[in-house]
matplotlib code that plots the C-alpha trace (Angstrom):
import matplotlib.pyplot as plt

x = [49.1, 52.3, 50.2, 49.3, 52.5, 54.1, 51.9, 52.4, 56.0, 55.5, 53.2, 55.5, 58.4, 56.7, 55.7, 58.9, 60.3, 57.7, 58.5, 55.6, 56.6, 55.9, 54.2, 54.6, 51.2, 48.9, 45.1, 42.7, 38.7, 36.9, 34.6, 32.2, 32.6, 32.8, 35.3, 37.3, 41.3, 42.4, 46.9, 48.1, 50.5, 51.9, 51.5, 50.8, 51.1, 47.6, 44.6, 44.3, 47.7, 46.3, 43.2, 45.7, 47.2, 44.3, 42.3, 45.3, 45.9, 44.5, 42.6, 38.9, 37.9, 40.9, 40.2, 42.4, 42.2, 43.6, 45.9, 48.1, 49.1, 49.5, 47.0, 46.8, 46.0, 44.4, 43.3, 42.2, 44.2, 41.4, 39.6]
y = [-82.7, -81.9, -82.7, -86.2, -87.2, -86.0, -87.6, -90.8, -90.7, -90.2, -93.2, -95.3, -94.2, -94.5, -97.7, -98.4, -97.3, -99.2, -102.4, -102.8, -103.6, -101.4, -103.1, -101.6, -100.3, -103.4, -102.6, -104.0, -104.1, -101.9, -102.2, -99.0, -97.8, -100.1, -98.5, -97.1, -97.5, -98.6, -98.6, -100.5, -98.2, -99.7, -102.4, -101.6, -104.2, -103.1, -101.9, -98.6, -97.4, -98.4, -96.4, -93.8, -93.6, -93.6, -91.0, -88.3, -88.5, -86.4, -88.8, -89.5, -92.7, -95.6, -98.5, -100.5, -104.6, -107.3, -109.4, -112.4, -110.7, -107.2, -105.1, -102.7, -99.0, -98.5, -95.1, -94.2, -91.9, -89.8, -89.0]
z = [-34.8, -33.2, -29.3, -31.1, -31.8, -28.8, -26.7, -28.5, -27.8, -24.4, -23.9, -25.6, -23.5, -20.4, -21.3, -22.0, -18.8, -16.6, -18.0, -20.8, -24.3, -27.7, -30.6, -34.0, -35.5, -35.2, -36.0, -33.7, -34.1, -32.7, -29.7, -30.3, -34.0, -37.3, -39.5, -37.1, -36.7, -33.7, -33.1, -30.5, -28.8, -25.9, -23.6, -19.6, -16.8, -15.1, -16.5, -14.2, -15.6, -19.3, -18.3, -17.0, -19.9, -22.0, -20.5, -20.4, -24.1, -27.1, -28.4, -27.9, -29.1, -26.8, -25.1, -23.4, -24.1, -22.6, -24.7, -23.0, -19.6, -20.1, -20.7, -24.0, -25.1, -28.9, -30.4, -32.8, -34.4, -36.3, -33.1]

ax = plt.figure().add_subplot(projection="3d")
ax.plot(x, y, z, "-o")
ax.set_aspect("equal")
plt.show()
C-alpha cells in the first residue's frame, strides 16, 4: 500500500514538474473491465511519457486517454 501511494505522489509530481496539470480524483469509464475504477492522476503532454508513466507504476489495469490536448493516465486503484 505504502509502493501505491508513493508512486502516486511521484507521478503527480513529475507531472507537475514537466508542465502537465493534476486533477483531483475524477472517475473515468473504463475501456477493458465494467465495474472497474479508473482515477485520473495526472495529465502528460505526449502519450509516450503517459505510457511511460503508466507502465512503471504498481498498478495493472491504466490506460492513458486523451482529453483536450494533453494526454491522461487512469488506474485503477484495486489492481
Amino acid at each position: 500500500m505504502r509502493a501505491r501511494i508513493w508512486l502516486t505522489g511521484a507521478a503527480l509530481g513529475a507531472a507537475l514538474l514537466t508542465g502537465g496539470t493534476v486533477a483531483t480524483a475524477q472517475a473515468a469509464p473504463a475501456p477493458s473491465e465494467a465495474g472497474a475504477q479508473h482515477v485520473d492522476v495526472g495529465s502528460f503532454p505526449s502519450l509516450s511519457a503517459c505510457q511511460s508513466f503508466g507502465s512503471a507504476s504498481v498498478y495493472s489495469d491504466w490506460y492513458c486517454q486523451k482529453i483536450g490536448t494533453k494526454w491522461h493516465l487512469l488506474v485503477d486503484l484495486n489492481s
